[in-house]
mmJSON file of the N, C-alpha and C atoms, coordinates in Angstrom:
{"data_MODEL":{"atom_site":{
"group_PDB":["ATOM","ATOM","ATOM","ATOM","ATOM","ATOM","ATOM","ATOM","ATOM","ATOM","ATOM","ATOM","ATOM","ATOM","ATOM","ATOM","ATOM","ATOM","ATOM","ATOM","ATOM","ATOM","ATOM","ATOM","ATOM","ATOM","ATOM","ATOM","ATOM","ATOM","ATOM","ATOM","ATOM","ATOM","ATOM","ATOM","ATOM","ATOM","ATOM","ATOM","ATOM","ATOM","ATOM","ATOM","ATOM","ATOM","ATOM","ATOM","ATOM","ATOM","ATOM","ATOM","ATOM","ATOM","ATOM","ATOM","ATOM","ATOM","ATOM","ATOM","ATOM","ATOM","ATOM","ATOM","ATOM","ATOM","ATOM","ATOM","ATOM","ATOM","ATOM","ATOM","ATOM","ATOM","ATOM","ATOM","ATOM","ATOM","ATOM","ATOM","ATOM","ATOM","ATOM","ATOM","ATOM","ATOM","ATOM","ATOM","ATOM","ATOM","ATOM","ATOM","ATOM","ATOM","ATOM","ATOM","ATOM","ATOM","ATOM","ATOM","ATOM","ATOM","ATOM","ATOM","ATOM","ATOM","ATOM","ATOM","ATOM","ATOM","ATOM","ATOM","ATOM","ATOM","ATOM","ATOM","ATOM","ATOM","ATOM","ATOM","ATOM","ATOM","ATOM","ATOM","ATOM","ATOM","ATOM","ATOM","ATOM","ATOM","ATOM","ATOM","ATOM","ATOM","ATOM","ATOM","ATOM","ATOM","ATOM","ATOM","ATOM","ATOM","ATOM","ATOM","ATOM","ATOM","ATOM","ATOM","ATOM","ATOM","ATOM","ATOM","ATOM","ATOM","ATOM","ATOM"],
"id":[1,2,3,4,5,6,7,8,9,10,11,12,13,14,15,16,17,18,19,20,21,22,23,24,25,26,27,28,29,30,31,32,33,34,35,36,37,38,39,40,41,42,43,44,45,46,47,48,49,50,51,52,53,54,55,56,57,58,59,60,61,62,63,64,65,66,67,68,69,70,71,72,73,74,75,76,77,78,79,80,81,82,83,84,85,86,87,88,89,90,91,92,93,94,95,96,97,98,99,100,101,102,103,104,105,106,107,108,109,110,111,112,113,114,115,116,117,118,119,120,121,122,123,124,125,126,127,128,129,130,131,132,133,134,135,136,137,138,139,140,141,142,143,144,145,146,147,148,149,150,151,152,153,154,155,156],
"type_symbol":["N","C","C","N","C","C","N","C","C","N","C","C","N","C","C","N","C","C","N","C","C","N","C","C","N","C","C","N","C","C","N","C","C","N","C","C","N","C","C","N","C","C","N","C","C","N","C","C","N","C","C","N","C","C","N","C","C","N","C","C","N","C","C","N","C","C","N","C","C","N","C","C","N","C","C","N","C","C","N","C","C","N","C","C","N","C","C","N","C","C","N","C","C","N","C","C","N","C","C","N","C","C","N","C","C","N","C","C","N","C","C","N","C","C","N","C","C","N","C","C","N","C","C","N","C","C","N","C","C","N","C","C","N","C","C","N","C","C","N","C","C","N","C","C","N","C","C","N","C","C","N","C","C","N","C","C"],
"label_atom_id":["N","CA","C","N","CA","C","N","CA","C","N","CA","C","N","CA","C","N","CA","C","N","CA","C","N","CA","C","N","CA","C","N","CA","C","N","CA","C","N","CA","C","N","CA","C","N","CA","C","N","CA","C","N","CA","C","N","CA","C","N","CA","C","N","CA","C","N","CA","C","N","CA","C","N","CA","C","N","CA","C","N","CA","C","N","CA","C","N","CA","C","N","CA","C","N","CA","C","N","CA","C","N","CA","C","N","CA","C","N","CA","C","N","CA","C","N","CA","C","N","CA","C","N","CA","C","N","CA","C","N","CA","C","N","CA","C","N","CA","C","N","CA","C","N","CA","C","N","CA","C","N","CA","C","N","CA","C","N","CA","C","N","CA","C","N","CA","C","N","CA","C","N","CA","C","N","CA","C","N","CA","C"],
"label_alt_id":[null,null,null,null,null,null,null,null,null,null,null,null,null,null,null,null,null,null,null,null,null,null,null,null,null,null,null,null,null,null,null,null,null,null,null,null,null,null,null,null,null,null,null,null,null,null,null,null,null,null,null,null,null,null,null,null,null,null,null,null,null,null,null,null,null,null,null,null,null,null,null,null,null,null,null,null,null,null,null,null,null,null,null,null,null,null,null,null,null,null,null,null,null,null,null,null,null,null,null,null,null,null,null,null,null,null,null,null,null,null,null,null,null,null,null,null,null,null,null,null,null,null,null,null,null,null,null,null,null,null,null,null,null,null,null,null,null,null,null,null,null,null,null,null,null,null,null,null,null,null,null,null,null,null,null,null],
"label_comp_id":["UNK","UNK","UNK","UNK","UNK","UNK","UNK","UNK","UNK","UNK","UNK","UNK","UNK","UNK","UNK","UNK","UNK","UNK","UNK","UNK","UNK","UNK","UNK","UNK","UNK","UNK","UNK","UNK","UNK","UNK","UNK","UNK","UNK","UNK","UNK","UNK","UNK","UNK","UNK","UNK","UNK","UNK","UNK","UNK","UNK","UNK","UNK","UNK","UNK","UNK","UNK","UNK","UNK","UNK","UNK","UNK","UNK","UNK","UNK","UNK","UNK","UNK","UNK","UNK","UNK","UNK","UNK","UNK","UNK","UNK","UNK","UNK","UNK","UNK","UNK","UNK","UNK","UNK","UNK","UNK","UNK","UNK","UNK","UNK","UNK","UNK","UNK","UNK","UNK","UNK","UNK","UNK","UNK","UNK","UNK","UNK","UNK","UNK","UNK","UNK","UNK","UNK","UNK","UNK","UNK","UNK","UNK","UNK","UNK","UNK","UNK","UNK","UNK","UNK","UNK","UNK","UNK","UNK","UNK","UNK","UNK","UNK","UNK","UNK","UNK","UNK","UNK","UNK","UNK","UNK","UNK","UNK","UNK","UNK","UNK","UNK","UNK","UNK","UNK","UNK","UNK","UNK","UNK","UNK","UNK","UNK","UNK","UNK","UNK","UNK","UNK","UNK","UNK","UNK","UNK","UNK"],
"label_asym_id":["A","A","A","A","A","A","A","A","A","A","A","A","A","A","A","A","A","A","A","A","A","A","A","A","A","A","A","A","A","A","A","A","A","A","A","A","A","A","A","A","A","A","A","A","A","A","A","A","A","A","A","A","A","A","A","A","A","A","A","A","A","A","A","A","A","A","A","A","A","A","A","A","A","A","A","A","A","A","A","A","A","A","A","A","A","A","A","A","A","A","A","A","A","A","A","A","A","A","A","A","A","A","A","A","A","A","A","A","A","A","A","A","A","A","A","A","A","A","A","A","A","A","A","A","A","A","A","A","A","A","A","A","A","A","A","A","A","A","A","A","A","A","A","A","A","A","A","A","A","A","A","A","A","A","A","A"],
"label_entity_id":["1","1","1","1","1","1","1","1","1","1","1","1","1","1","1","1","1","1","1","1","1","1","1","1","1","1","1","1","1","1","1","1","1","1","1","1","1","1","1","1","1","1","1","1","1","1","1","1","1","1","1","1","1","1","1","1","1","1","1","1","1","1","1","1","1","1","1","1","1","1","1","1","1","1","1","1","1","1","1","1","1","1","1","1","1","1","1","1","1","1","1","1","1","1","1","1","1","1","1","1","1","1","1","1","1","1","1","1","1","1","1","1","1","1","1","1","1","1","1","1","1","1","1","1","1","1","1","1","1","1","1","1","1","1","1","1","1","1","1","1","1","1","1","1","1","1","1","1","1","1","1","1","1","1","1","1"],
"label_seq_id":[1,1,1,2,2,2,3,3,3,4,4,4,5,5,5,6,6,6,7,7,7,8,8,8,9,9,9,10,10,10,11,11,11,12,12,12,13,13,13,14,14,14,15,15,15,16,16,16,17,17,17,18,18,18,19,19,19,20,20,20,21,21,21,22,22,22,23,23,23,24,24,24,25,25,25,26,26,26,27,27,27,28,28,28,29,29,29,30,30,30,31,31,31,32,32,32,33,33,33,34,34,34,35,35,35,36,36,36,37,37,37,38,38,38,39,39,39,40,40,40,41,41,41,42,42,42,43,43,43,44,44,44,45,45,45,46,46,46,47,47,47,48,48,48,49,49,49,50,50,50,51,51,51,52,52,52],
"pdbx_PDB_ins_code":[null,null,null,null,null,null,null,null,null,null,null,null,null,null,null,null,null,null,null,null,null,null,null,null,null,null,null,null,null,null,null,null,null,null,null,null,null,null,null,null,null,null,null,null,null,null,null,null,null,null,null,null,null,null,null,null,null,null,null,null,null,null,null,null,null,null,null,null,null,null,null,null,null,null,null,null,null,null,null,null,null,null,null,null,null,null,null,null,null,null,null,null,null,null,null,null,null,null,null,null,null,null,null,null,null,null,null,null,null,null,null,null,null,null,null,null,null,null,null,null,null,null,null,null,null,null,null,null,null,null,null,null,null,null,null,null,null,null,null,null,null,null,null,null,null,null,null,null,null,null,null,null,null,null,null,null],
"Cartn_x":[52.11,51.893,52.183,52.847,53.231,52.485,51.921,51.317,53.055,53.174,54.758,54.316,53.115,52.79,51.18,50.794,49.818,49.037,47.58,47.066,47.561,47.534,48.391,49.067,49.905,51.451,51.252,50.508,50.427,49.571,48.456,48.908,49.467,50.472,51.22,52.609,52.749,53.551,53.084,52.248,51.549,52.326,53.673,54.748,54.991,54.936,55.608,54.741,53.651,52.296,52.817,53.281,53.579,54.969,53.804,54.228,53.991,53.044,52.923,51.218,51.02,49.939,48.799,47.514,46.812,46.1,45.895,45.393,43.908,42.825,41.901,40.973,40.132,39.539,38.056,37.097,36.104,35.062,33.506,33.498,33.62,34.023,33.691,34.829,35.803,37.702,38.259,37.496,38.199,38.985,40.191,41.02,40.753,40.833,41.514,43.122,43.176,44.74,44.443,44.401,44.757,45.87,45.295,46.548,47.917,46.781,47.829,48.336,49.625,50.535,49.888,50.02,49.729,50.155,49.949,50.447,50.578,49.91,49.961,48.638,48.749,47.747,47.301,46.291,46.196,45.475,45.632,45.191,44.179,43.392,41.743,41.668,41.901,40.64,39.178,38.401,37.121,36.601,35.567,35.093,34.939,34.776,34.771,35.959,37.265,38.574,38.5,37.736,38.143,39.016,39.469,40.347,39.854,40.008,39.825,40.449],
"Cartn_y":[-10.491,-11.75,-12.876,-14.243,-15.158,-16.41,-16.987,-18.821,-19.676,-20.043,-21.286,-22.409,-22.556,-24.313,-24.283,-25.048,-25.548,-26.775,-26.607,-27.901,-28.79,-29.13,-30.035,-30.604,-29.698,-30.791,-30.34,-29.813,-30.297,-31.165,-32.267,-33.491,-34.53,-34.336,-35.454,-35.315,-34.112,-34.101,-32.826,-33.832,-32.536,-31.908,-32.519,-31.808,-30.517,-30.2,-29.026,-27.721,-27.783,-26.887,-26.699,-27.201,-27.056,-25.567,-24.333,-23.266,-22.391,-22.983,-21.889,-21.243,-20.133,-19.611,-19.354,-19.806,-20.916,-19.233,-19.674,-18.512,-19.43,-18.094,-19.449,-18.381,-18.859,-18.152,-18.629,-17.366,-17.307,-17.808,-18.15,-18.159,-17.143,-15.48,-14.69,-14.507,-15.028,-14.596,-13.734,-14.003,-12.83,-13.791,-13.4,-13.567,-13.518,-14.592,-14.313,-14.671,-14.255,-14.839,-15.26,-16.137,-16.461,-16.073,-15.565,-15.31,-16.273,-17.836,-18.646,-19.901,-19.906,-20.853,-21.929,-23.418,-24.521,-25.2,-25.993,-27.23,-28.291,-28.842,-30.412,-30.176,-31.333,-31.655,-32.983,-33.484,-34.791,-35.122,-35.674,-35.876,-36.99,-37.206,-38.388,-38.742,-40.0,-40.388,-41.229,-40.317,-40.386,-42.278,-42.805,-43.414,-43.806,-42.498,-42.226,-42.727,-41.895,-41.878,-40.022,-39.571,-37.639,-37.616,-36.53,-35.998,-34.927,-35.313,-34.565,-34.142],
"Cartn_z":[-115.833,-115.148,-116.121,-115.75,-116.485,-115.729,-116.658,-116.054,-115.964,-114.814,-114.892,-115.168,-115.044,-114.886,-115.585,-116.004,-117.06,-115.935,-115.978,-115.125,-115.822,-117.281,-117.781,-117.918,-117.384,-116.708,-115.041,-114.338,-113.289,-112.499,-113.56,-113.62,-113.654,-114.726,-114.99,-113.673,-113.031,-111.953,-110.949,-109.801,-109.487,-108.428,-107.851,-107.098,-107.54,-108.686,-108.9,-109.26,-108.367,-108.611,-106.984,-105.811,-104.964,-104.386,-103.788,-102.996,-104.362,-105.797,-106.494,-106.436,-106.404,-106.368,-107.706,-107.117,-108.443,-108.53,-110.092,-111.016,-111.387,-111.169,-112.064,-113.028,-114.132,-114.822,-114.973,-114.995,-115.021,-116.778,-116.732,-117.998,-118.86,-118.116,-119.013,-119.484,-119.389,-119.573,-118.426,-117.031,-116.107,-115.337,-114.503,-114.184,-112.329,-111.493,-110.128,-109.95,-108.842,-107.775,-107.099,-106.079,-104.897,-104.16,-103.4,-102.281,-101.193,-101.484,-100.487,-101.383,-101.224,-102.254,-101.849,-103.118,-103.322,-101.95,-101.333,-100.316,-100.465,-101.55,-101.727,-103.154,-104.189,-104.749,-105.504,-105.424,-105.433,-107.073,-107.626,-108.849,-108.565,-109.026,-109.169,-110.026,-110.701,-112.005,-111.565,-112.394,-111.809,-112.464,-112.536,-112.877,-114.487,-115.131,-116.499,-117.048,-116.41,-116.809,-116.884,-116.266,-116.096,-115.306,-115.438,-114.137,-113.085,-111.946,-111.476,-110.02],
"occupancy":[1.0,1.0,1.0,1.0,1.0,1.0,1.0,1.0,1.0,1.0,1.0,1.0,1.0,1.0,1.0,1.0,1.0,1.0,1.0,1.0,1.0,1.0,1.0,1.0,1.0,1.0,1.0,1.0,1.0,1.0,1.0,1.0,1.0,1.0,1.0,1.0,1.0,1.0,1.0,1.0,1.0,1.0,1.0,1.0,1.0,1.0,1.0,1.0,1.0,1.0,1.0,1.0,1.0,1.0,1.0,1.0,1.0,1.0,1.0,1.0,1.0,1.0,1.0,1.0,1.0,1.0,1.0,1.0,1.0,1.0,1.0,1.0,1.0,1.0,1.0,1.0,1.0,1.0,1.0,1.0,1.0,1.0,1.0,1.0,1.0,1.0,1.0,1.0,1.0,1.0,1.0,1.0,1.0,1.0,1.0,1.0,1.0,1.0,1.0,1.0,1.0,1.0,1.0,1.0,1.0,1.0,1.0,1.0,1.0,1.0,1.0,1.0,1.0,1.0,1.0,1.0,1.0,1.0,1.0,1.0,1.0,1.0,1.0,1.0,1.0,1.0,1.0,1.0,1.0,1.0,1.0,1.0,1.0,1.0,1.0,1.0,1.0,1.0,1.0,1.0,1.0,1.0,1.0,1.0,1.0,1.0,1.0,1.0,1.0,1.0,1.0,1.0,1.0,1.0,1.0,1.0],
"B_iso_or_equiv":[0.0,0.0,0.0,0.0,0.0,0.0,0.0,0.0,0.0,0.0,0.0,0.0,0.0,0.0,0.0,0.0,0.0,0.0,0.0,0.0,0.0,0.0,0.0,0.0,0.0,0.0,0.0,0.0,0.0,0.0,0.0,0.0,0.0,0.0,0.0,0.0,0.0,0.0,0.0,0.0,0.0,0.0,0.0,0.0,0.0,0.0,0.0,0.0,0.0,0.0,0.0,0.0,0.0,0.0,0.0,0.0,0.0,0.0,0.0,0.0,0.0,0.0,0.0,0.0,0.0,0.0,0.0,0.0,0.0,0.0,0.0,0.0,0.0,0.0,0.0,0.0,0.0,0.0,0.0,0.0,0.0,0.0,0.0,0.0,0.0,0.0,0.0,0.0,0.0,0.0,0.0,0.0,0.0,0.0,0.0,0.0,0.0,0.0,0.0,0.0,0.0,0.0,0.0,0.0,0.0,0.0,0.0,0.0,0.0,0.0,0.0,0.0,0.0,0.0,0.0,0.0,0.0,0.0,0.0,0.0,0.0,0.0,0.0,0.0,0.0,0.0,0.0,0.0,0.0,0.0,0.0,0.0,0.0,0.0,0.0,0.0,0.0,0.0,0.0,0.0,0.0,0.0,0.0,0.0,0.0,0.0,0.0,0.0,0.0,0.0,0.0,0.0,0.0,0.0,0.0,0.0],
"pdbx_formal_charge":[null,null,null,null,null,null,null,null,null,null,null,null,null,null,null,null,null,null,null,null,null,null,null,null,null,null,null,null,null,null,null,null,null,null,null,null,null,null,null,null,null,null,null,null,null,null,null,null,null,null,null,null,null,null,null,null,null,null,null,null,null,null,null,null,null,null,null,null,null,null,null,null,null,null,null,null,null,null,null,null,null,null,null,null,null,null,null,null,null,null,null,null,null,null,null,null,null,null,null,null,null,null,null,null,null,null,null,null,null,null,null,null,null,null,null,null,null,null,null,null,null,null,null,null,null,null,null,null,null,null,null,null,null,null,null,null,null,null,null,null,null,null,null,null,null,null,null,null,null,null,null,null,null,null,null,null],
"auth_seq_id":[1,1,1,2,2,2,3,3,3,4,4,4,5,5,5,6,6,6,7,7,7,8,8,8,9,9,9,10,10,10,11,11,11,12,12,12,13,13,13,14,14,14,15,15,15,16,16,16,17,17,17,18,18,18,19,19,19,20,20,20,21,21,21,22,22,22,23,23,23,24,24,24,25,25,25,26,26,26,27,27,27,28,28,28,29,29,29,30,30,30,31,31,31,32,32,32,33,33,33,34,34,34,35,35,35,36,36,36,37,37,37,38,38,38,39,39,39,40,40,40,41,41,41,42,42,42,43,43,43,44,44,44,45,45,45,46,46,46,47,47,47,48,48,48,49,49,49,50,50,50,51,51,51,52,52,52],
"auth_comp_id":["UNK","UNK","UNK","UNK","UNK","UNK","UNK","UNK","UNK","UNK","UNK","UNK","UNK","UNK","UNK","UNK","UNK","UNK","UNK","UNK","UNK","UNK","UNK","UNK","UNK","UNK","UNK","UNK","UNK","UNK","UNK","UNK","UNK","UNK","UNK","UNK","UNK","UNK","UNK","UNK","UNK","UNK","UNK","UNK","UNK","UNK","UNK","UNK","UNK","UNK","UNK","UNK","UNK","UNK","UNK","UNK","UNK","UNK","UNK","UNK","UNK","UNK","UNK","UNK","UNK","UNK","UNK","UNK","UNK","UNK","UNK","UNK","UNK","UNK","UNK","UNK","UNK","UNK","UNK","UNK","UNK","UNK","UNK","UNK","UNK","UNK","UNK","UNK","UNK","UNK","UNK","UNK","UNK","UNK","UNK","UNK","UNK","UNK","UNK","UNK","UNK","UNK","UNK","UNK","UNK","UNK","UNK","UNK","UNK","UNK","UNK","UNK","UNK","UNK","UNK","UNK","UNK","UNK","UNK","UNK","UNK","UNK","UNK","UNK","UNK","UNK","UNK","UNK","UNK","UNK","UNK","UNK","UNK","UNK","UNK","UNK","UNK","UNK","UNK","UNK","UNK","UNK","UNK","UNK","UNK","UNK","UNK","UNK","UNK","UNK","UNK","UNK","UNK","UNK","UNK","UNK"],
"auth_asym_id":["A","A","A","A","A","A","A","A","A","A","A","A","A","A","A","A","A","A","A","A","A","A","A","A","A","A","A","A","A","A","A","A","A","A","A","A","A","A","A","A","A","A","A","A","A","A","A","A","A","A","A","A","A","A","A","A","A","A","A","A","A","A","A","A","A","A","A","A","A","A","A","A","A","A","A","A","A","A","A","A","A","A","A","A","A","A","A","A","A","A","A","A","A","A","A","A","A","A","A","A","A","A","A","A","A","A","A","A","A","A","A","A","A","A","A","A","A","A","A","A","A","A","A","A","A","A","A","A","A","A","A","A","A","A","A","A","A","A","A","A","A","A","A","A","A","A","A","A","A","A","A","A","A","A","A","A"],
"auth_atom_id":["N","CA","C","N","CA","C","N","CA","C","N","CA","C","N","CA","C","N","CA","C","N","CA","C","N","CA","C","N","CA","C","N","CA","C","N","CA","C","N","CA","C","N","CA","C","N","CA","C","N","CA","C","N","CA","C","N","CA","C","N","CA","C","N","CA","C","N","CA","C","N","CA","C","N","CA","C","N","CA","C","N","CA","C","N","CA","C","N","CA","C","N","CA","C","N","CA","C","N","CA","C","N","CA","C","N","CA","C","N","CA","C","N","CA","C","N","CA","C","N","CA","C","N","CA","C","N","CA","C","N","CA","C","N","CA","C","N","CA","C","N","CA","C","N","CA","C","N","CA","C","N","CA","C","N","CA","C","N","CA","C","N","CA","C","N","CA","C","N","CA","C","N","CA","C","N","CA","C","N","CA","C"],
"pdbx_PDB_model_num":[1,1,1,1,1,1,1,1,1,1,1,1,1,1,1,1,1,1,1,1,1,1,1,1,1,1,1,1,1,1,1,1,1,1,1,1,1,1,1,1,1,1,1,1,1,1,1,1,1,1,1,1,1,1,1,1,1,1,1,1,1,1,1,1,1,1,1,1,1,1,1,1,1,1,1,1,1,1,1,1,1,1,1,1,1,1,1,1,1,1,1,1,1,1,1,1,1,1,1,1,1,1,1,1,1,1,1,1,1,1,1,1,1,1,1,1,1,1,1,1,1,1,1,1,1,1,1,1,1,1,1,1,1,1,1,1,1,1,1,1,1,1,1,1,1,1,1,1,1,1,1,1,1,1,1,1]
}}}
């Protein structure tokens, strides 16, 4: 399995996180998939200046 895209840069262009299927990780180092590709994603800066 290979990561294509980094939340990191799918921030700075979040088009291209679009029809890819999000990987996410647990605190213990475990690994899911998701099964249904990206559709759209919206980037936030919070109040602080976080992202979210």
């Amino acid at each position: 399995m290979q990561i294509d895209l980094l939340w990191e840069d799918a921030v700075q262009e979040p088009e291209r996180a679009v029809g890819m299927y999000l990987v996410t990780a647990d605190a213990d180092g475990g690994f899911g998939t998701h099964p249904t590709p990206v559709e759209s994603l919206e980037v936030v800066t919070l109040a602080g200046g976080e992202l979210r």
